[in-house]
MDTraj code that builds the backbone (N, CA, C; nanometers):
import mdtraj as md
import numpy as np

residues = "UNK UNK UNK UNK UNK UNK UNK UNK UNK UNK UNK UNK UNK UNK UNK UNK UNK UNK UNK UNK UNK UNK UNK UNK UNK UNK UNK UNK UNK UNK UNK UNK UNK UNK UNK UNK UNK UNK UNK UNK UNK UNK UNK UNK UNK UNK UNK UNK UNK UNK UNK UNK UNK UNK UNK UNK UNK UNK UNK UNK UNK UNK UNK UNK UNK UNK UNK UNK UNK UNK UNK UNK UNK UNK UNK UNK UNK UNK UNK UNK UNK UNK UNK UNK UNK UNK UNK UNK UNK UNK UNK UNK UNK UNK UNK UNK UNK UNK UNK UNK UNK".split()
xyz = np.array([
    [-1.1886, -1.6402, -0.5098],
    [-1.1089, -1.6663, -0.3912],
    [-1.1570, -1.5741, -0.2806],
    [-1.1782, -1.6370, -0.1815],
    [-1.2295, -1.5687, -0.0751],
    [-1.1413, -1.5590, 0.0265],
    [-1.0916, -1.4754, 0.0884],
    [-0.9578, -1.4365, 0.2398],
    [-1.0265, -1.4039, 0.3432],
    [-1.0090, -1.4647, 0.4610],
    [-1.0559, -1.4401, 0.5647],
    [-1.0553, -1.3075, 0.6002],
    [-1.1153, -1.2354, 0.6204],
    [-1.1562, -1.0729, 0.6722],
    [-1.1535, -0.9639, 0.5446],
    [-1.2052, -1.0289, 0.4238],
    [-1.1951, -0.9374, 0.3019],
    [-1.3298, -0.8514, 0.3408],
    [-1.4421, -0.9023, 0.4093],
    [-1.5795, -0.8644, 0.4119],
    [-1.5171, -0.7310, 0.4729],
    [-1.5331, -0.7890, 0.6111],
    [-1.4448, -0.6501, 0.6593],
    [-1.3806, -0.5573, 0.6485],
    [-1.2595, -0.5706, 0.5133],
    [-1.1716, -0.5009, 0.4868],
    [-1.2630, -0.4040, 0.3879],
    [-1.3449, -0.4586, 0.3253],
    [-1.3937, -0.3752, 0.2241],
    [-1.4775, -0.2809, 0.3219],
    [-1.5418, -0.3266, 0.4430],
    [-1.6493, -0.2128, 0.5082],
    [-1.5436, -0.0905, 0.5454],
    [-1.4296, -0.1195, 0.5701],
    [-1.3494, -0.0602, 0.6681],
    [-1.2517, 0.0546, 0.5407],
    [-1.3433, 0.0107, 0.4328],
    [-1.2835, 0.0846, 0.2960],
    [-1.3554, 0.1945, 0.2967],
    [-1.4586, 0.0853, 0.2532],
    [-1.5819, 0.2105, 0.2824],
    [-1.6268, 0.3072, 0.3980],
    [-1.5931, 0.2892, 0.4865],
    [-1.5885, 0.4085, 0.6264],
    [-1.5000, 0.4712, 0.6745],
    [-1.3871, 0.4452, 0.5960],
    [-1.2766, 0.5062, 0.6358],
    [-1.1828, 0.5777, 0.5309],
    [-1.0735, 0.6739, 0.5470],
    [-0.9803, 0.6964, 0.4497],
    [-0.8832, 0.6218, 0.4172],
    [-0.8031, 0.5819, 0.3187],
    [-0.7041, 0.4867, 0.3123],
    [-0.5559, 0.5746, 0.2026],
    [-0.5027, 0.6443, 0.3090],
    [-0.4369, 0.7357, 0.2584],
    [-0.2953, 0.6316, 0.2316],
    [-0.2186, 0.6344, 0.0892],
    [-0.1363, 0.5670, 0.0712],
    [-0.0210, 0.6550, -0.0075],
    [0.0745, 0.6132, -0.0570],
    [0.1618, 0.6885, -0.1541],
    [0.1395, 0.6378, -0.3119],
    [0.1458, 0.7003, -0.3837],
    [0.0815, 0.6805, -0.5171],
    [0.2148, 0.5677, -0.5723],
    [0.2748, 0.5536, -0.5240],
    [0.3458, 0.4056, -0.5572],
    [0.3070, 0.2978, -0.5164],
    [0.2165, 0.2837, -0.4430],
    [0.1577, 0.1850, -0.3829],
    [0.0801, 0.0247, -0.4996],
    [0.0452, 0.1557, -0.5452],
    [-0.0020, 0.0337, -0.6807],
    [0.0321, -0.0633, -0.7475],
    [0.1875, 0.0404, -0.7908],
    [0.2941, -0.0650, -0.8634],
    [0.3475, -0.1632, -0.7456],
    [0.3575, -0.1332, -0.6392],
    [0.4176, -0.2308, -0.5016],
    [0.3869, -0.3598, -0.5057],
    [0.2286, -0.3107, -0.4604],
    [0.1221, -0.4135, -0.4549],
    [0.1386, -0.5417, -0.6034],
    [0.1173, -0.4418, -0.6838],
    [0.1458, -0.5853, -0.8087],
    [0.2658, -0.5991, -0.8263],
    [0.3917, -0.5590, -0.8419],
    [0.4957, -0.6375, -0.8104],
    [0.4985, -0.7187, -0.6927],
    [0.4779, -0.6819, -0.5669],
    [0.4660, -0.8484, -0.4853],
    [0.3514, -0.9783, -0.5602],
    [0.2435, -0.9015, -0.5814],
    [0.1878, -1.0165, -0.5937],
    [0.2297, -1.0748, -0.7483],
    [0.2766, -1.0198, -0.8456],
    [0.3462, -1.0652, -0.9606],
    [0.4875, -1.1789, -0.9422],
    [0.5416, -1.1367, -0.7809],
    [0.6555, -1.2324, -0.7719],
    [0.6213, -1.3159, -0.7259],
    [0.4998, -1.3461, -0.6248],
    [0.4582, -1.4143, -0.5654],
    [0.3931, -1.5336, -0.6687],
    [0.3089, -1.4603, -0.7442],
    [0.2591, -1.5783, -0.9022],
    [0.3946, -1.6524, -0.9716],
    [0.5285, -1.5658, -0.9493],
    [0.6085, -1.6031, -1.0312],
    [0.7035, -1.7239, -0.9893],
    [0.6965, -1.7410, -0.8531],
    [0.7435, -1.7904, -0.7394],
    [0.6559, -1.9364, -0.7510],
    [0.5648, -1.9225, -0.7773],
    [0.4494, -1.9911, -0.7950],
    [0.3851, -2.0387, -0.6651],
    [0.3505, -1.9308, -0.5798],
    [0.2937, -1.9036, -0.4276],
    [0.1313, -1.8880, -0.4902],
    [0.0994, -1.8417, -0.5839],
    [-0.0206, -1.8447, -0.6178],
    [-0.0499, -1.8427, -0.7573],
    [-0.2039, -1.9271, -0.8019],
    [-0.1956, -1.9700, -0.9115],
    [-0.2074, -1.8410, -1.0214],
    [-0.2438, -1.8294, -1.0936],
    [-0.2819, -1.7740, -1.2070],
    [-0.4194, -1.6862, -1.2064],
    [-0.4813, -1.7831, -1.1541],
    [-0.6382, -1.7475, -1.1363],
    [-0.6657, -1.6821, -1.0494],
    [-0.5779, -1.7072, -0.8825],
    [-0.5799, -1.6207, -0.8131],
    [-0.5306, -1.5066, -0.7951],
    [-0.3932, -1.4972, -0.8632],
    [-0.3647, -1.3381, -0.9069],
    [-0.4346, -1.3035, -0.9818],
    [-0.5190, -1.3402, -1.0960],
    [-0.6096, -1.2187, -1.1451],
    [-0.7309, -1.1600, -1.0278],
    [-0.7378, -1.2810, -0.9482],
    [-0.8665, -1.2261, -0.8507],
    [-0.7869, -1.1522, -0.7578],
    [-0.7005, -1.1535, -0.7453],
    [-0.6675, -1.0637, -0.6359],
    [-0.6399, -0.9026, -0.7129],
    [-0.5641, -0.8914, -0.8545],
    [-0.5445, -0.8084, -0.9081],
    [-0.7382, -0.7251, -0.9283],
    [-0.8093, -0.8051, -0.9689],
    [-0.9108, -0.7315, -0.9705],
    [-0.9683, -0.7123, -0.8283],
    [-0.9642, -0.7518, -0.7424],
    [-1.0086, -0.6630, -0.6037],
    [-0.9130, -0.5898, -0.5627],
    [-0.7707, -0.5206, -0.6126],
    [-0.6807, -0.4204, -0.5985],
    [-0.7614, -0.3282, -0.7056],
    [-0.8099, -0.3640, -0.7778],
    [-0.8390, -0.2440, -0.8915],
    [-0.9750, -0.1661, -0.8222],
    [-1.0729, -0.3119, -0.7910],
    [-1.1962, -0.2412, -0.7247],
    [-1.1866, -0.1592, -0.6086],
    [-1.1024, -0.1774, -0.5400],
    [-1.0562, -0.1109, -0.3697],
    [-0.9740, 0.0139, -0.3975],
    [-0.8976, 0.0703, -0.5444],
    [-0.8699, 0.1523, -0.5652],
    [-0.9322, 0.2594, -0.5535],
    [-1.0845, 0.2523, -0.6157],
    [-1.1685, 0.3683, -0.5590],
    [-1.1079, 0.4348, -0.4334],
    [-1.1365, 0.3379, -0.3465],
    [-1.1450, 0.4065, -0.2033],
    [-1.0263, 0.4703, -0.1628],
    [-0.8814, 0.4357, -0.2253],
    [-0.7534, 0.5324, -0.2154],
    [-0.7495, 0.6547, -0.2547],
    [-0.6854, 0.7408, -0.1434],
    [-0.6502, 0.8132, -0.1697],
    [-0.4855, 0.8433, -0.1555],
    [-0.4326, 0.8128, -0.3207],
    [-0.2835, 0.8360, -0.3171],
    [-0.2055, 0.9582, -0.3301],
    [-0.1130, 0.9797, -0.2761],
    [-0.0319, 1.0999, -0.2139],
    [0.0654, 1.0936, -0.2904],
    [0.1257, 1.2187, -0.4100],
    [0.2176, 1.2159, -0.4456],
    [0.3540, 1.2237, -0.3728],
    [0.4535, 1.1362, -0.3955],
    [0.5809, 1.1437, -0.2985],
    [0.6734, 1.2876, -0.3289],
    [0.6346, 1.3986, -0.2768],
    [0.6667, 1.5190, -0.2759],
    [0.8000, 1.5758, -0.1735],
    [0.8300, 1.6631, -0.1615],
    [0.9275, 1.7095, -0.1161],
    [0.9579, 1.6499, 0.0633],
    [0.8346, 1.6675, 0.1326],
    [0.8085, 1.6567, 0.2541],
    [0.8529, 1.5131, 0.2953],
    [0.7667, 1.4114, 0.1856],
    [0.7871, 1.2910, 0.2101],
    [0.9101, 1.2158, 0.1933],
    [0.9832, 1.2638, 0.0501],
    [1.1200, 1.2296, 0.0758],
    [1.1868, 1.2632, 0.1833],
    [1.1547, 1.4227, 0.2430],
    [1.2786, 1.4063, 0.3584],
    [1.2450, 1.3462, 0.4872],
    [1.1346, 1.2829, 0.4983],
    [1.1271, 1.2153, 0.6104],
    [1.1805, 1.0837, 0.5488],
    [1.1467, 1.0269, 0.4473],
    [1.2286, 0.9040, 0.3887],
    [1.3874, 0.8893, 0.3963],
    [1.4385, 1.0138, 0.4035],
    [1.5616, 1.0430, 0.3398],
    [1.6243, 1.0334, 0.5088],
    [1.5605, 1.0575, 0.6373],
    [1.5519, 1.0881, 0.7312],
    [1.5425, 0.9323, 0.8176],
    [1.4177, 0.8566, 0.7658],
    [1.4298, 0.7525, 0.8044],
    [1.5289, 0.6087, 0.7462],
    [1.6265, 0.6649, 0.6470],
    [1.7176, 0.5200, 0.6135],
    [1.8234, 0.5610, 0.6913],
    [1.8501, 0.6812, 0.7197],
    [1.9729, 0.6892, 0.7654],
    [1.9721, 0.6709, 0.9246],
    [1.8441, 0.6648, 1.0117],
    [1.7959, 0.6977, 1.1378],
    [1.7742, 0.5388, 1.1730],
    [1.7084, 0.4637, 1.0735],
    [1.6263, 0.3641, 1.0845],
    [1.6858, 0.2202, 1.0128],
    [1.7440, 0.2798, 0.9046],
    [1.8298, 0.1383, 0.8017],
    [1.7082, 0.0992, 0.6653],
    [1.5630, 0.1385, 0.7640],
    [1.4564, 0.0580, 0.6390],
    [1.5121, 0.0845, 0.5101],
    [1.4500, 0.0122, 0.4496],
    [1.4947, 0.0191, 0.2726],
    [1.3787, 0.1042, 0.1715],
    [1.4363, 0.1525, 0.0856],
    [1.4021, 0.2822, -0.0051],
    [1.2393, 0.2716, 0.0185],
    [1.1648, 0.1632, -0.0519],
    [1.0196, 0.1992, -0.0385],
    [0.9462, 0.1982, 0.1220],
    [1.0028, 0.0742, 0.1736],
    [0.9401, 0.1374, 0.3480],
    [0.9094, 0.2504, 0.3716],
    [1.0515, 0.3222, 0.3926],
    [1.0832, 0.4605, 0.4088],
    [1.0007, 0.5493, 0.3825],
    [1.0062, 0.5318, 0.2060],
    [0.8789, 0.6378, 0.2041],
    [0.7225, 0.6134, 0.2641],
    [0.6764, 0.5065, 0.2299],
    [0.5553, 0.4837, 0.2779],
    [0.5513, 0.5479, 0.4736],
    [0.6918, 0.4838, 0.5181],
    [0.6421, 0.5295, 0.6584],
    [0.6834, 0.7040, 0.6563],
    [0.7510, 0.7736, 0.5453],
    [0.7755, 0.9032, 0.5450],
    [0.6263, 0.9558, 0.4892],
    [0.5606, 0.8778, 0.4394],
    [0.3942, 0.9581, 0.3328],
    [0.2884, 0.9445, 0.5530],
    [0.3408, 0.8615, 0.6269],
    [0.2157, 0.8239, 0.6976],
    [0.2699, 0.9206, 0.8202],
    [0.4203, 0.9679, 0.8336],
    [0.4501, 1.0526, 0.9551],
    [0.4230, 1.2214, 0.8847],
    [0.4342, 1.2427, 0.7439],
    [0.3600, 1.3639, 0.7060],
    [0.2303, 1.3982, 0.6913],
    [0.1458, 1.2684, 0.7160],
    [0.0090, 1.3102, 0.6916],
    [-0.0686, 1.2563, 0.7973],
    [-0.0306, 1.2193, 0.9268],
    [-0.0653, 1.1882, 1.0144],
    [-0.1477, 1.2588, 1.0973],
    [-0.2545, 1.2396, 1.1506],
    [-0.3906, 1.2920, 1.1963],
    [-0.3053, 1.3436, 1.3609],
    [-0.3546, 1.4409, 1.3758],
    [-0.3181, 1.4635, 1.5663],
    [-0.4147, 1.3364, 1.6182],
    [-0.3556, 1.3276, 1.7459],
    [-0.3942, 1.2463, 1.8450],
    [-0.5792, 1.2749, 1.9148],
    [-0.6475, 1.2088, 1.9062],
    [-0.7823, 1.2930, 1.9801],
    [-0.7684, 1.2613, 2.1102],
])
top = md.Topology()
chain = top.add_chain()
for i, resn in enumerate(residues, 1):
    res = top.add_residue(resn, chain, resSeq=i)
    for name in ("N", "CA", "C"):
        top.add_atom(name, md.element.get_by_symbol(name[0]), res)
traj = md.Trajectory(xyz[None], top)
């Protein structure tokens, strides 16, 4: 199965960092597990997609959800409403966020 801008996505793997929260993994295959289950996609294509999550893993680098990140999580449901995993993910990307150049 081929997705429009996978070429890309993979260069943009390879040249770049792809800083995530180490829950990310399980995320990723639970959507796409409900999505197979839903029957949004076949069988065949969740394994292809599951194996280009495994191959693109290399290039992650996952962030344990540590003290910092909960309290910006903990910070953003009550500020924001998002729901538990948002939160953290957008609490892992406002703690490890690059200054501005």
């Amino acid at each position: 199965m081929k997705v429009d801008g996978s070429v890309a996505s993979r260069k943009l793997l390879q040249r770049n960092r792809f800083i995530s929260s180490a829950l990310t993994p399980v995320e990723a295959l639970s959507a796409l597990s409900l999505n197979r289950a839903a029957a949004g996609i076949t069988q065949r294509d969740f394994l292809d997609i599951r194996s280009r999550l495994l191959k693109d893993r290399d290039y992650w680098e996952l962030v344990k959800v540590g003290p910092i990140v909960l309290s910006q999580g903990e910070e953003l449901v009550q500020e924001t409403g998002l729901r538990t995993l948002d939160a953290l993910h957008v609490g892992l990307i406002l703690a490890f966020r690059l200054p501005q150049a």
